[in-house]
PyMOL CGO cylinders between C-alpha atoms (Angstrom):
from pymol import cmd
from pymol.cgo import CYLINDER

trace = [
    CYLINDER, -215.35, -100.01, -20.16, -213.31, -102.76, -18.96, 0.3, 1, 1, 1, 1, 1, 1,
    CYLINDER, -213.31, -102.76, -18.96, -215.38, -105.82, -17.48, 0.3, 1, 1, 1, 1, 1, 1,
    CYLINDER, -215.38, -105.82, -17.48, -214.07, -109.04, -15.41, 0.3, 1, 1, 1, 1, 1, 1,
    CYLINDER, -214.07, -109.04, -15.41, -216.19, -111.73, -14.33, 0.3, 1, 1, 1, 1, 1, 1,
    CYLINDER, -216.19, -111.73, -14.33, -214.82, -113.25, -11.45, 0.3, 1, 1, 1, 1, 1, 1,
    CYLINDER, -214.82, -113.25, -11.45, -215.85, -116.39, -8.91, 0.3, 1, 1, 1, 1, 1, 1,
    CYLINDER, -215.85, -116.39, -8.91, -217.33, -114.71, -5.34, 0.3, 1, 1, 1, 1, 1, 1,
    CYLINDER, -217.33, -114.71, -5.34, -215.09, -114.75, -2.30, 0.3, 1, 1, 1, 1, 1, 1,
    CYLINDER, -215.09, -114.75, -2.30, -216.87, -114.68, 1.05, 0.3, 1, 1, 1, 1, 1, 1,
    CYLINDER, -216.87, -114.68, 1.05, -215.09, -111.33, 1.36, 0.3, 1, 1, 1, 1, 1, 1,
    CYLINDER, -215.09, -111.33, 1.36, -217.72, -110.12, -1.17, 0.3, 1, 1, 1, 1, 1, 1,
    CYLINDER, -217.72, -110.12, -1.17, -221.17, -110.85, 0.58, 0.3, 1, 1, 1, 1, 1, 1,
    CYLINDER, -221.17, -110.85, 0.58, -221.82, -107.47, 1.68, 0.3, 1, 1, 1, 1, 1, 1,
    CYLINDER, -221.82, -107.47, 1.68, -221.13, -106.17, -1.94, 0.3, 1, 1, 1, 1, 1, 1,
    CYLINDER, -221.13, -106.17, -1.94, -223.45, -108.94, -3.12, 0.3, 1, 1, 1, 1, 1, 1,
    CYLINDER, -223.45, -108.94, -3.12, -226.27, -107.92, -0.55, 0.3, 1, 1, 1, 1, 1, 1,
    CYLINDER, -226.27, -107.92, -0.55, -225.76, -104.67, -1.87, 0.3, 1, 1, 1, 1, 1, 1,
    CYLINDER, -225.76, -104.67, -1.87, -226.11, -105.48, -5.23, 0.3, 1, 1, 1, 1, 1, 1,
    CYLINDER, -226.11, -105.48, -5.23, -229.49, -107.59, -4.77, 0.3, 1, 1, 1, 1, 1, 1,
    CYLINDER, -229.49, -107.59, -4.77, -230.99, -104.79, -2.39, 0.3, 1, 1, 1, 1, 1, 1,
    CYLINDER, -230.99, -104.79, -2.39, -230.64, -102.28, -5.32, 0.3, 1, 1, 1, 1, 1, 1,
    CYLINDER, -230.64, -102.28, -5.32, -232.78, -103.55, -8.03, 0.3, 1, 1, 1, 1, 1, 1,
    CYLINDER, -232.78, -103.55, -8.03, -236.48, -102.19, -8.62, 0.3, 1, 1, 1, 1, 1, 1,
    CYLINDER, -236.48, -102.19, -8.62, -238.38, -105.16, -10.13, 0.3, 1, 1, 1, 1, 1, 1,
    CYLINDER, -238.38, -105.16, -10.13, -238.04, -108.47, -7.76, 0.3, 1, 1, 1, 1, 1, 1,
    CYLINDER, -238.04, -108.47, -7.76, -236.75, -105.90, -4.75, 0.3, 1, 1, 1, 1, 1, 1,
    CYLINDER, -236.75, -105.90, -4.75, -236.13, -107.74, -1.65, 0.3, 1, 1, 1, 1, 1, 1,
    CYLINDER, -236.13, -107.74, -1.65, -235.03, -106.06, 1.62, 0.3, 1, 1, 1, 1, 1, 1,
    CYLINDER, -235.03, -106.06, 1.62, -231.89, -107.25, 3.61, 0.3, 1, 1, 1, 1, 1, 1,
    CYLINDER, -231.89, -107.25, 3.61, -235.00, -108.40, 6.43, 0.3, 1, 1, 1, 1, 1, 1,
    CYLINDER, -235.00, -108.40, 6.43, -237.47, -109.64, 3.93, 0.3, 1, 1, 1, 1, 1, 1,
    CYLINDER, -237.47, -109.64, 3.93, -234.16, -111.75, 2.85, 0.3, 1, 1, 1, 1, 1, 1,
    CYLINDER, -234.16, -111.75, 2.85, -233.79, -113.09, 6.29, 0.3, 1, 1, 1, 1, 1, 1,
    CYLINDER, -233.79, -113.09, 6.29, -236.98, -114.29, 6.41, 0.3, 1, 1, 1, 1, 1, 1,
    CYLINDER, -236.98, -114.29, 6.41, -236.67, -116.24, 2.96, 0.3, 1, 1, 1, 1, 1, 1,
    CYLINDER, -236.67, -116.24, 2.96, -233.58, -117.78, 4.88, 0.3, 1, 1, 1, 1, 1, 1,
    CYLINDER, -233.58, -117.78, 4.88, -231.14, -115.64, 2.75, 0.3, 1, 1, 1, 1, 1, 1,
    CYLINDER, -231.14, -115.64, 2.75, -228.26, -114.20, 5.58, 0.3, 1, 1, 1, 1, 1, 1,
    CYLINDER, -228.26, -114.20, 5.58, -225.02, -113.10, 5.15, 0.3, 1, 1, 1, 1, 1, 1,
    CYLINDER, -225.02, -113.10, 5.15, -223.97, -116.12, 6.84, 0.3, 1, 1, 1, 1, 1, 1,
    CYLINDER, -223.97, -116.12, 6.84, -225.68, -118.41, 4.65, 0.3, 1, 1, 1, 1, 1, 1,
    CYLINDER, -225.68, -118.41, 4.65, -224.27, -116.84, 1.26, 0.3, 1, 1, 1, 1, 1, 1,
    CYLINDER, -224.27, -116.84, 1.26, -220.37, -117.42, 3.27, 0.3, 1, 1, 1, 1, 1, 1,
    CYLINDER, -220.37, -117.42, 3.27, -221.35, -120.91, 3.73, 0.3, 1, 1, 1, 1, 1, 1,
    CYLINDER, -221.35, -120.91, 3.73, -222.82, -121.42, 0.40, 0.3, 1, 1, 1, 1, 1, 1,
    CYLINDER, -222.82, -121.42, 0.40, -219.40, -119.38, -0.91, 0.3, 1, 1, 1, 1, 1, 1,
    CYLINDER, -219.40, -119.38, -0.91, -217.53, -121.78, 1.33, 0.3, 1, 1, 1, 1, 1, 1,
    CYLINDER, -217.53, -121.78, 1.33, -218.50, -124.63, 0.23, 0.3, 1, 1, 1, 1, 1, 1,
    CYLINDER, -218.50, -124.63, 0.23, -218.44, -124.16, -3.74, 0.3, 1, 1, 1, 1, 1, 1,
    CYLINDER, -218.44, -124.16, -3.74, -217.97, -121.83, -6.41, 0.3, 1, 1, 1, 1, 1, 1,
    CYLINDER, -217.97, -121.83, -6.41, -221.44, -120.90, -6.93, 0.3, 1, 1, 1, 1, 1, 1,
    CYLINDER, -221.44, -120.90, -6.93, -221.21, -116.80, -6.93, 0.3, 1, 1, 1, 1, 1, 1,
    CYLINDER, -221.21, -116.80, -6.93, -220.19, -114.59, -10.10, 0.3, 1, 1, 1, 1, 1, 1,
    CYLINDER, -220.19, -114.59, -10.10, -219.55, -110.88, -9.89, 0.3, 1, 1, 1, 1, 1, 1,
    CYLINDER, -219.55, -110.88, -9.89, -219.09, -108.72, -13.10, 0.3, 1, 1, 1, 1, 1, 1,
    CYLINDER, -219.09, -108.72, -13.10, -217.22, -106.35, -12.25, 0.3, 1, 1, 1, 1, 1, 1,
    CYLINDER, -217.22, -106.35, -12.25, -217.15, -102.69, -14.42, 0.3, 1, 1, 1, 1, 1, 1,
    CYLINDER, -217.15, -102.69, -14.42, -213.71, -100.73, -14.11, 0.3, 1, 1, 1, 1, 1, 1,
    CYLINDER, -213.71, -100.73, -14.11, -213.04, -102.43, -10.88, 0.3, 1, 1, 1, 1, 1, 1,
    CYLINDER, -213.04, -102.43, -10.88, -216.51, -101.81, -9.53, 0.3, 1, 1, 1, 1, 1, 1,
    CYLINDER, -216.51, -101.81, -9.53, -218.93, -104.65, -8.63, 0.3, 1, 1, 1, 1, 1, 1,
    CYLINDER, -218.93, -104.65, -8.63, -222.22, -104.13, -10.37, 0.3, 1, 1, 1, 1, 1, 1,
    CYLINDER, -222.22, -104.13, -10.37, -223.88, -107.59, -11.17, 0.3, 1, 1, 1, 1, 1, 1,
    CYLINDER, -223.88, -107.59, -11.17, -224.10, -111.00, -9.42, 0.3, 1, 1, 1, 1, 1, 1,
    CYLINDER, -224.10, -111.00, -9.42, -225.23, -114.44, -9.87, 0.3, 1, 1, 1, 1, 1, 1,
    CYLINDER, -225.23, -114.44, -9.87, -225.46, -117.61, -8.05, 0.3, 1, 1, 1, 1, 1, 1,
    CYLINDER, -225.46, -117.61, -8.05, -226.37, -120.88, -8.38, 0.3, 1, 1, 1, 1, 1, 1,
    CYLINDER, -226.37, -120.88, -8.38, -227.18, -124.82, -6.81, 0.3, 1, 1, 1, 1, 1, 1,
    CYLINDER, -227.18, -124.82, -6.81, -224.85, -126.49, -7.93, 0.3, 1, 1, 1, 1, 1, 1,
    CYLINDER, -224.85, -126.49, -7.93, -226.13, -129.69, -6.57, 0.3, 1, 1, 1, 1, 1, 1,
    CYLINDER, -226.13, -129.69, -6.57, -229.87, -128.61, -7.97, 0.3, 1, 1, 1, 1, 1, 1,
    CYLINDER, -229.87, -128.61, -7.97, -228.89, -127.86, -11.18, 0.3, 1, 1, 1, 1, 1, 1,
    CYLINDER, -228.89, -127.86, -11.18, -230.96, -124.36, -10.23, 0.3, 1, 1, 1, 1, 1, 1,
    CYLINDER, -230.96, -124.36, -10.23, -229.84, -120.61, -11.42, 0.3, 1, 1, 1, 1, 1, 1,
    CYLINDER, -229.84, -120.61, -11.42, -230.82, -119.07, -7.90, 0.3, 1, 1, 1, 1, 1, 1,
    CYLINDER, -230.82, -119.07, -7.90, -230.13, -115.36, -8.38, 0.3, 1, 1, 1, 1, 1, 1,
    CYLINDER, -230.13, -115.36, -8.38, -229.32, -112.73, -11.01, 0.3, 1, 1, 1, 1, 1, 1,
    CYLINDER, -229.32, -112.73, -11.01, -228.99, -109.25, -10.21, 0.3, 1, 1, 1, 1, 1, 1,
    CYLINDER, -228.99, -109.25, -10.21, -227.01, -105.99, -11.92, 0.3, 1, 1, 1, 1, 1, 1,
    CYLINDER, -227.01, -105.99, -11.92, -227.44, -102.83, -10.54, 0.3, 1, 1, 1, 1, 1, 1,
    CYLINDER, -227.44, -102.83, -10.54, -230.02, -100.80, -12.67, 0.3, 1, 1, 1, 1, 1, 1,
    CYLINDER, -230.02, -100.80, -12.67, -227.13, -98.48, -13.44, 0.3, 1, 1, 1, 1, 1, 1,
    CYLINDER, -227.13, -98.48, -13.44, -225.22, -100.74, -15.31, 0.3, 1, 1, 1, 1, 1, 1,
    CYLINDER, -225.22, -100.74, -15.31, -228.56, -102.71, -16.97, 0.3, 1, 1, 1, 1, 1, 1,
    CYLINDER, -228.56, -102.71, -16.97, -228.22, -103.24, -20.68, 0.3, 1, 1, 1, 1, 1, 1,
    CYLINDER, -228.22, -103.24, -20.68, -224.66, -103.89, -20.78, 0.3, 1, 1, 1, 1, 1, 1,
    CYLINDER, -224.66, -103.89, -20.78, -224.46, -107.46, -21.31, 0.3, 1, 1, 1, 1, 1, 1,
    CYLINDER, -224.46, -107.46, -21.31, -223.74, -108.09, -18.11, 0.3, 1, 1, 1, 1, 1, 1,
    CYLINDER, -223.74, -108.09, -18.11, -226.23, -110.41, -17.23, 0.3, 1, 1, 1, 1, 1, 1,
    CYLINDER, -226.23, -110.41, -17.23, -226.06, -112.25, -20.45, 0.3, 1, 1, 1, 1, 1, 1,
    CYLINDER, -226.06, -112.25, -20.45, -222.22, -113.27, -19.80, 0.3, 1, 1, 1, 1, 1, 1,
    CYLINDER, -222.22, -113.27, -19.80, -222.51, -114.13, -15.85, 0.3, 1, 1, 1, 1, 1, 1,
    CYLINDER, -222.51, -114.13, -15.85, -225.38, -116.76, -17.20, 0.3, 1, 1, 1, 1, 1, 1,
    CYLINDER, -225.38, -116.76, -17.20, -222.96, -117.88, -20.00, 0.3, 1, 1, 1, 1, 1, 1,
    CYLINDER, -222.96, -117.88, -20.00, -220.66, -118.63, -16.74, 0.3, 1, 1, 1, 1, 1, 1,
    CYLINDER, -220.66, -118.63, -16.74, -223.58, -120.02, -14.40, 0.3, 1, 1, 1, 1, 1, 1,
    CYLINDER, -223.58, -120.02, -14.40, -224.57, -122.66, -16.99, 0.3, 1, 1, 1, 1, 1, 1,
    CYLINDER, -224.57, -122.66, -16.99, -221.50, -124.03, -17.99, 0.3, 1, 1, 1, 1, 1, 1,
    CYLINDER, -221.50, -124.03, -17.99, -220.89, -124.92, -14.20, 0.3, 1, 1, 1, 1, 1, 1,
    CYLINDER, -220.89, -124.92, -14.20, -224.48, -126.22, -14.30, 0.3, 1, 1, 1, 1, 1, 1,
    CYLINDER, -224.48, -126.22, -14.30, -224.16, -128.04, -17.28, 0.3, 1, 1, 1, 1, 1, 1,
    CYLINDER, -224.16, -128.04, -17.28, -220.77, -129.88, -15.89, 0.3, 1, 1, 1, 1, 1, 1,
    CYLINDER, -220.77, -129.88, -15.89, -223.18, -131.56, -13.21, 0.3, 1, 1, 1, 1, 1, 1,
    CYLINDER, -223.18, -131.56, -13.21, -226.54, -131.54, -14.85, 0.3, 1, 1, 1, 1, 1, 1,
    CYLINDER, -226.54, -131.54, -14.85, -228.45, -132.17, -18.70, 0.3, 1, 1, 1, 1, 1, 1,
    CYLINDER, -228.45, -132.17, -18.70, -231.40, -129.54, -17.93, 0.3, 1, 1, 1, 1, 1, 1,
    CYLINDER, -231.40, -129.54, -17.93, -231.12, -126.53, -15.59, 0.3, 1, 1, 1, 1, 1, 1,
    CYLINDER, -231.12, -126.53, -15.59, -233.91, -124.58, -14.23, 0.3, 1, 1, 1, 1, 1, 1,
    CYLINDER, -233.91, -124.58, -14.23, -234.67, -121.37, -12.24, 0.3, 1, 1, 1, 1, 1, 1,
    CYLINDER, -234.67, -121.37, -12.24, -238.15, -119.58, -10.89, 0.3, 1, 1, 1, 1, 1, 1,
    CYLINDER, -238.15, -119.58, -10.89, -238.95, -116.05, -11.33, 0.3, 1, 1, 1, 1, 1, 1,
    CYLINDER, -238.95, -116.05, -11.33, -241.96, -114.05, -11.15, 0.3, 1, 1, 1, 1, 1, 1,
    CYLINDER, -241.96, -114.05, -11.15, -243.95, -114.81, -14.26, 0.3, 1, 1, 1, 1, 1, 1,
    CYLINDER, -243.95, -114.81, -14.26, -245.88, -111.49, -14.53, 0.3, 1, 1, 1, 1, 1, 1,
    CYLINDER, -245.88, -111.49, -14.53, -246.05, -109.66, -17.54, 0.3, 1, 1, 1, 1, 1, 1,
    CYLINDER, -246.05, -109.66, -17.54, -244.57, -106.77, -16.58, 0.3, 1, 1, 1, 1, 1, 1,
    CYLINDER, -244.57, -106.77, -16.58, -240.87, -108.40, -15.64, 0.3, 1, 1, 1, 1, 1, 1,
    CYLINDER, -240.87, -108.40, -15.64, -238.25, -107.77, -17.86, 0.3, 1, 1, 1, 1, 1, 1,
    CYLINDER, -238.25, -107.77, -17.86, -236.15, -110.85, -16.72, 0.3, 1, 1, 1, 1, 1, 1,
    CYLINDER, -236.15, -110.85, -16.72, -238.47, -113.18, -18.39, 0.3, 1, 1, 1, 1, 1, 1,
    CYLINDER, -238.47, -113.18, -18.39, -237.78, -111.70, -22.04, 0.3, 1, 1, 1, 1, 1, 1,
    CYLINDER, -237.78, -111.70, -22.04, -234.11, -111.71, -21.00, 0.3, 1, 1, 1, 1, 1, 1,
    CYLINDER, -234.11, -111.71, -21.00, -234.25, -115.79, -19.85, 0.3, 1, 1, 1, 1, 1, 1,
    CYLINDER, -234.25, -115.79, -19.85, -236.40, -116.51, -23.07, 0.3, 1, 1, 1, 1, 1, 1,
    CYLINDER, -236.40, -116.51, -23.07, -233.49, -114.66, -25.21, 0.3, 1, 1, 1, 1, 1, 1,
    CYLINDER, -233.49, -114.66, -25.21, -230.89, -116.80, -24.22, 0.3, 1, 1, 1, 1, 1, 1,
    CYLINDER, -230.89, -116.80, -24.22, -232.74, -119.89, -24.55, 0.3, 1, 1, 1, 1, 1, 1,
    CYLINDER, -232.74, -119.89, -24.55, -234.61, -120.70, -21.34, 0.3, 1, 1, 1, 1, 1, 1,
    CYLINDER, -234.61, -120.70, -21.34, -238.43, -122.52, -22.40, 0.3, 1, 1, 1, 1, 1, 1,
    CYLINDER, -238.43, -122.52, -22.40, -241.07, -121.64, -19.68, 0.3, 1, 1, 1, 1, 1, 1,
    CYLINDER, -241.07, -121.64, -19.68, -242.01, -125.19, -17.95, 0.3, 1, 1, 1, 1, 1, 1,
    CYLINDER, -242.01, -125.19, -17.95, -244.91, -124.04, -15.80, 0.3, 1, 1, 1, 1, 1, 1,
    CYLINDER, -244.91, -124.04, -15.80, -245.94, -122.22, -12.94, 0.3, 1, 1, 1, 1, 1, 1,
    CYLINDER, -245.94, -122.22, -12.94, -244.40, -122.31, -9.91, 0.3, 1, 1, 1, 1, 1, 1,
    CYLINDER, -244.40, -122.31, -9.91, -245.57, -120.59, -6.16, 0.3, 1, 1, 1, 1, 1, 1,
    CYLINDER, -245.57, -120.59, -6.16, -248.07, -117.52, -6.80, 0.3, 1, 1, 1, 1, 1, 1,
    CYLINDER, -248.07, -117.52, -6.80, -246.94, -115.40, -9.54, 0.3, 1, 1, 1, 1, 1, 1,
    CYLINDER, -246.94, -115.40, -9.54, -243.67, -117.60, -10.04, 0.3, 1, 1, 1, 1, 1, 1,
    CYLINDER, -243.67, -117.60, -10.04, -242.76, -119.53, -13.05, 0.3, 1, 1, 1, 1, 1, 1,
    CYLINDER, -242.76, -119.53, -13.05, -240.22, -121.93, -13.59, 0.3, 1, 1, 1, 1, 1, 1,
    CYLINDER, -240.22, -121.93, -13.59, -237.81, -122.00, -16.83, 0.3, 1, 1, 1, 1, 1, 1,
    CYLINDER, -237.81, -122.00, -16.83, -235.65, -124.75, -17.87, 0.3, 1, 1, 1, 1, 1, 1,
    CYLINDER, -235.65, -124.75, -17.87, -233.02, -125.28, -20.23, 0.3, 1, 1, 1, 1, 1, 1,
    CYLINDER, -233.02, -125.28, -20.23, -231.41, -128.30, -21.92, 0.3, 1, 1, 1, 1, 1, 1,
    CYLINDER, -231.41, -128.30, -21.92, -227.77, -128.84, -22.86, 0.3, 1, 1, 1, 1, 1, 1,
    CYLINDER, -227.77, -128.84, -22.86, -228.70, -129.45, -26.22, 0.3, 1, 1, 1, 1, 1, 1,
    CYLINDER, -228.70, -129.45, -26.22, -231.12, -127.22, -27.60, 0.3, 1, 1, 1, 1, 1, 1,
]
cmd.load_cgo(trace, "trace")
């Protein structure tokens, strides 16, 4: 298994919607999307405007994204395609996302659904991420310090 992380190009936005439309826990639909304000046109822009999109790819083959704000200092998405979970994947594109984070920021945060029952909040916790609070509903936020 050969595996390349690589910076997002806007020619990849259709992969990435791909990617994100795939998973089973946190599934969002291309039109639920829309309606959070996520387009294709608004990942080009976002593209456009900085490197803030990672793609692992496996033998060539896209199969995990994430992105960030830069100017937030907020992990904003993490997705791998539940065929290619367990790989490590996820724990090297957040190796990537945080040192760009860390180059503008001293603590970082994301939100994800805080129920019990999602596995990304074990994963977050693993690589160092304290839980901070709640956020909206059944969201949490998790933050992490450049020296921990």
């Amino acid at each position: 298994m050969q595996t390349l992380i690589r910076a997002a190009t806007q020619d990849d936005v259709e992969t990435l919607f791909a990617i994100r439309t795939s998973v089973v826990q946190n599934h969002l639909s291309v039109e639920q999307m829309a309606d959070l304000g996520i387009t294709p046109q608004m990942l080009a822009d976002s593209i456009r405007a900085a490197p803030c999109v990672w793609i692992a790819e496996v033998d060539g083959l896209p199969v995990a994204f994430n992105m960030v704000d830069l100017a937030e200092g907020e992990v904003f998405a993490m997705f791998v395609l539940p065929t290619h979970e367990n790989l490590g994947l996820g724990r090297q594109l957040m190796a990537v996302a945080e040192a760009a984070l860390f180059e503008h920021h001293d603590r970082l945060f994301l939100i994800t659904d805080g129920r019990d029952e999602i596995r990304a909040n074990g994963f977050y916790q693993r690589l160092g991420w304290v839980l901070a609070g709640q956020a909206d509903g059944d969201d949490v936020r998790y933050e992490k310090s450049r020296v921990q």
